[in-house]
N, C-alpha and C positions, 0 to 999 in steps of 0.2 A: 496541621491538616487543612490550612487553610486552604480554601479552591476560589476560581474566579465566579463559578456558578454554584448553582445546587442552595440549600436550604440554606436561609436567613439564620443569622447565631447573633442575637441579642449579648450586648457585654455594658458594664456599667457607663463606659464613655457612649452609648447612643441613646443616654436617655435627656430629651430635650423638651424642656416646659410641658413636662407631665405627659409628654408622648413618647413616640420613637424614634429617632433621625434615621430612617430607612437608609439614605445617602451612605451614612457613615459605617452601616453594616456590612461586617465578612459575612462571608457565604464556607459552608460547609462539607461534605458529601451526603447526598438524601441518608443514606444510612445510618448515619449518627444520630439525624430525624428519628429515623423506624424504630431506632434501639429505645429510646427514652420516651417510652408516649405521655408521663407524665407532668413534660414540660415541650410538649406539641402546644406551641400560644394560639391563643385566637384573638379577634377582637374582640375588646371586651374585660380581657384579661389585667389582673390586680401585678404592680412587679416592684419587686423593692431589692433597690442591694444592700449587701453584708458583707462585703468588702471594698477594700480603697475609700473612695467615698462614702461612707456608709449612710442608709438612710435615703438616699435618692429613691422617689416613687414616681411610677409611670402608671396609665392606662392606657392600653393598647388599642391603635385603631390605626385603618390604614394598611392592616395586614392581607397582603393577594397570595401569598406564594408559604409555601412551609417555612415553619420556623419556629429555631430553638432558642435555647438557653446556655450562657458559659454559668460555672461554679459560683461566681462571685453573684448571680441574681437570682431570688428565691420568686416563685409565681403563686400568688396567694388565690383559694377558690373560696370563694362562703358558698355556706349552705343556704336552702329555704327560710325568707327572713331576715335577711342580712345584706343590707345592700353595699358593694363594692364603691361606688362612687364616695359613700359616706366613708366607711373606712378608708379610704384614699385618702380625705381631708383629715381624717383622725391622725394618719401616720404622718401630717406635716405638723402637730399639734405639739404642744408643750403634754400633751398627754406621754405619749408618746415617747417624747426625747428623757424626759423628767423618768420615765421607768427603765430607758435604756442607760443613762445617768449611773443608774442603781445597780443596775446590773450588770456592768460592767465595773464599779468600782474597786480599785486596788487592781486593778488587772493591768497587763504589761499597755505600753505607749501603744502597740500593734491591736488594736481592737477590729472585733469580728462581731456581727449578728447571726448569732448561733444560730442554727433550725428549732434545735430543740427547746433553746428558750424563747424563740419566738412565738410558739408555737403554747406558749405560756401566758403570752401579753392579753392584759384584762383592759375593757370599754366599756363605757357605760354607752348601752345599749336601748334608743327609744322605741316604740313602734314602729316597722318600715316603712308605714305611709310619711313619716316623721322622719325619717332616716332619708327618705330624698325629697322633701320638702328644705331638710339642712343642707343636702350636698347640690340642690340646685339653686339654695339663695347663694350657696358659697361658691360655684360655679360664675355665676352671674358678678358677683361683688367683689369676689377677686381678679377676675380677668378686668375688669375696670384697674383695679389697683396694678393689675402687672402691667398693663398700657402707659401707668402714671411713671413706673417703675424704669420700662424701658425706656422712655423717653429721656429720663434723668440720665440714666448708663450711658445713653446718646452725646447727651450736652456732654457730660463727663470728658467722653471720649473725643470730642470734637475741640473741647478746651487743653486737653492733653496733646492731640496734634498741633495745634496754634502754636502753644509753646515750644514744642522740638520746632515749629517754623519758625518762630523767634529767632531759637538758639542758633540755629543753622545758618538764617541769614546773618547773625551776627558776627560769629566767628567767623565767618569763611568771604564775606563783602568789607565787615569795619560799619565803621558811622558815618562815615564819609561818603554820600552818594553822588560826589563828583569827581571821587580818586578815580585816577587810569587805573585802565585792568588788562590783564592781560591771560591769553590760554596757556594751560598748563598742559605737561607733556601725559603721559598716562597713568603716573601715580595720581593725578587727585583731578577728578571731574571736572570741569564748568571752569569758569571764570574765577578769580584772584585780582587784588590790585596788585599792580605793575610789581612794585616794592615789597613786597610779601613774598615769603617763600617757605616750598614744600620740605619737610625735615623727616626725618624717622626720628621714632619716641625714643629713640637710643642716643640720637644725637643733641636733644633737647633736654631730655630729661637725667639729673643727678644720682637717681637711686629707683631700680623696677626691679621688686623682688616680689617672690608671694608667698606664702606664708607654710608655716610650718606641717611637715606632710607624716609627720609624728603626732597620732591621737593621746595627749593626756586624759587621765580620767578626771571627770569633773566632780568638782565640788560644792557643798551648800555655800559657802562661803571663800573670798579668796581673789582672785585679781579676774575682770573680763577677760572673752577667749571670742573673738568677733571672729563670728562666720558670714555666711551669703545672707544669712536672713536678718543678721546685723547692719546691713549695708543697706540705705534709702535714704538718700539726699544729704542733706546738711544735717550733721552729728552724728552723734553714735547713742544709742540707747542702752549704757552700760547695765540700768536694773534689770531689763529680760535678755543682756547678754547671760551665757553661761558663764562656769567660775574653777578656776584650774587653783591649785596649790601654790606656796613660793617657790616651793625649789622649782615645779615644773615651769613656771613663767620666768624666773633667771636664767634656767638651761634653753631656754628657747629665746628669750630677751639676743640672747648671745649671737644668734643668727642670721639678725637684722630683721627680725617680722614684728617689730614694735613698732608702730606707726606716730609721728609726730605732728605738734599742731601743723595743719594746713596743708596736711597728705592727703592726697585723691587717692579711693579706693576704688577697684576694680570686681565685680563679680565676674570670674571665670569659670566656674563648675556651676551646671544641674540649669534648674528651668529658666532663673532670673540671670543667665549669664550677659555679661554688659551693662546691666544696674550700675549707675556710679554713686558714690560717696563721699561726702567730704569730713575730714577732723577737724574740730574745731578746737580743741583743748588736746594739754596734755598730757591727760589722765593715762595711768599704768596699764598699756593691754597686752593682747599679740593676736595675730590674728590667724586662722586657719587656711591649709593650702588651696579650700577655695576664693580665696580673696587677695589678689595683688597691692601693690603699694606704687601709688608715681608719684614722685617727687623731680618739679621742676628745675632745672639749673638758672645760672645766673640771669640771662635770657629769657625764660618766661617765669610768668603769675603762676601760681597752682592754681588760684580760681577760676581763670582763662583757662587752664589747662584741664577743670572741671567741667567747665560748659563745652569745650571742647569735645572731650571724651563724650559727652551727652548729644553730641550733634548726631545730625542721620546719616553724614558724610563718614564719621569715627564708627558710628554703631554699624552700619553698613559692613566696613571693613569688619567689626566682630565675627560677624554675620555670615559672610565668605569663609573667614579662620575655618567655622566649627561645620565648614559641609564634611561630609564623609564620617564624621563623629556617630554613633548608637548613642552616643549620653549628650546632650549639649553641654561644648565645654571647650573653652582655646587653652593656651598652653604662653607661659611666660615667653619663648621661644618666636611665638610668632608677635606677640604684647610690641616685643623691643621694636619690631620690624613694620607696625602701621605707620599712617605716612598721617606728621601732624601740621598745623601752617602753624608760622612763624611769623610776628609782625613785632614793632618796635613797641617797647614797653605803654610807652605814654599811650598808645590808641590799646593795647591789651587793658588797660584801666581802666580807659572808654567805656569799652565793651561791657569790664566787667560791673562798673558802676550803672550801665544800662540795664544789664541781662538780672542784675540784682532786684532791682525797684520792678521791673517788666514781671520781671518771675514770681517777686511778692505777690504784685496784683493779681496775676491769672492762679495762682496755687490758692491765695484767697479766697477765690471764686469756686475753683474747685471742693475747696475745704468745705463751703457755706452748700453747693451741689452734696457732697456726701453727706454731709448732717442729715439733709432732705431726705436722700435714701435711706439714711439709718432710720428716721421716723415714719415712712411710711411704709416699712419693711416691718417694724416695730409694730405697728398700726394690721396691717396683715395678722400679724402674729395673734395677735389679742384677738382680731375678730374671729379666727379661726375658732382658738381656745374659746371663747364664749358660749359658740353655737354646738362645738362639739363634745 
């Protein structure tokens, strides 16, 4: 019943640093308004969701135009006494999580913030004059910290571009900045040196298959079963992989989705589609039909053919695959069919012995950045829980 106009309909994707992202809101028909006066928002207004993301809190401000609520977000009123701002800080608290913790426990992966047990949740409760004296020192001392916060996600992000710059020029130029180059026809952008040339991954590559499209049930114990969320850079993290049976992993062993050392892995289903990954060893796995396998032939490196994949010129191509798609996701089908560059072994080494030490250094950098955030996210946390 979505409409281009009519009443604003709050949903848990538009709640943004404790407000609203008006921007990002559907609109309604007014009458779905009139029907429900119980969640007619004002500003002012307390909102937390109870499903997807659960836990997200907003306070509403900015509101000119009617508007409502989807299922997934609950609108909390206090009474006389009771100040909303304080309880906003509460509900980011370890108070807070540590009860939802609890009560939820033993309950399915799918968790929900019930009405009715929320409607349960106990605070310790100071005098209101005290109740916004705490939520405007935290007002004050955490918007400092999310300034500190955001700036870090910035570097972050500006260190993670660098590097696909890296990667890009490297693969797609060489190290050679006085090789001849030459334009390329319409499969692949920009400039190439002379000598270089455009291939599809079908004609480079010895083996592109993707993984078993048969769900085993999993086990406590038993051989890794590497999905998308297995897939992030160099290795495999076999401990928080899942774990299938023997027999299920020989019946599937059999169909070629067992990846060997020095397979590049592909994500092609759901949100991280294009993630690439490399094997390093190898250990016993197979991998799920979200996750493809390329392995190079005699002609290229698979490490080259890792940074490769990782360029924005390859992700690009992903990127185009999956328009038309509801789910993001390409298909083996279109895998064989990108267009990859081709260059003679000894400068492929080059590269990769470049892209290796380069990449060390900035993921480094990046690594010692996330620490930072972990501690002054950490640091948030605590001050929260102290004053609340």
């Amino acid at each position: 019943e979505y409409t281009d106009e009519g009443a604003y309909l709050i949903t848990g994707v538009d709640f943004e640093n404790g407000g609203i992202n008006w921007d990002s809101c559907v609109h309604v028909p007014m009458r779905r308004w009139e029907e429900a006066r119980d969640i007619q928002i004002e500003n002012g207004d307390l909102l937390i969701t109870k499903d997807g993301t659960i836990g997200k809190v907003a306070i509403v401000s900015g509101c000119t135009a009617p508007t409502s609520l989807n299922s997934g977000v609950l609108r909390i009123s206090t009474i006389a006494g009771y100040d909303r701002r304080f309880l906003y800080w509460v509900l980011q608290s370890d108070v807070f999580w540590t009860w939802f913790a609890d009560k939820n426990a033993g309950n399915s992966t799918i968790q929900h913030l019930y009405q009715g047990d929320f409607a349960e949740f106990k605070y310790a409760v100071p005098p209101i004059d005290e109740q916004r004296s705490i939520a405007a020192f935290l007002d004050d001392e955490c918007a400092k910290i999310d300034s500190i916060i955001d700036d870090l996600e910035r570097q972050i992000e500006v260190l993670k571009e660098y590097r696909l710059s890296v990667i890009t020029e490297s693969v797609t130029h060489g190290m050679n900045p006085k090789a001849k180059m030459k334009e390329c026809d319409g499969n692949w952008p920009g400039m190439i040196p002379k000598h270089w040339e455009v291939k599809r991954l079908k004609y480079i590559c010895d083996h592109i298959t993707d993984g078993s499209h048969f769900s085993p049930d999993t086990t406590y114990d038993g051989y890794p079963y590497i999905t998308a969320a297995d897939v992030h850079g160099i290795g495999l993290d076999y401990d928080s992989a899942k774990k299938i049976s023997e027999a299920d992993f020989k019946m599937l062993e059999k169909t070629g989705c067992r990846p060997k050392k020095f397979d590049v892995l592909i994500v092609k289903d759901g949100a991280t589609t294009g993630r690439v990954g490399f094997v390093t060893d190898d250990e016993p796995c197979v991998i799920l039909s979200s996750v493809a396998i390329l392995r190079g032939n005699k002609c290229l490196r698979n490490k080259y053919l890792m940074y490769l994949m990782e360029s924005e010129y390859m992700q690009s191509q992903i990127r185009v695959s999956m328009a038309g798609s509801a789910m993001p996701r390409t298909i083996l089908a279109k895998i064989v069919n990108y267009y990859g560059l081709l260059c003679p072994l000894s400068e492929q080494d080059e590269i990769v012995a470049f892209l290796d030490k380069k990449c060390k250094q900035v993921d480094s950098v990046i690594e010692g950045k996330k620490i930072e955030l972990e501690k002054i996210q950490s640091h948030k946390q605590s001050l929260i829980y102290a004053y609340v």
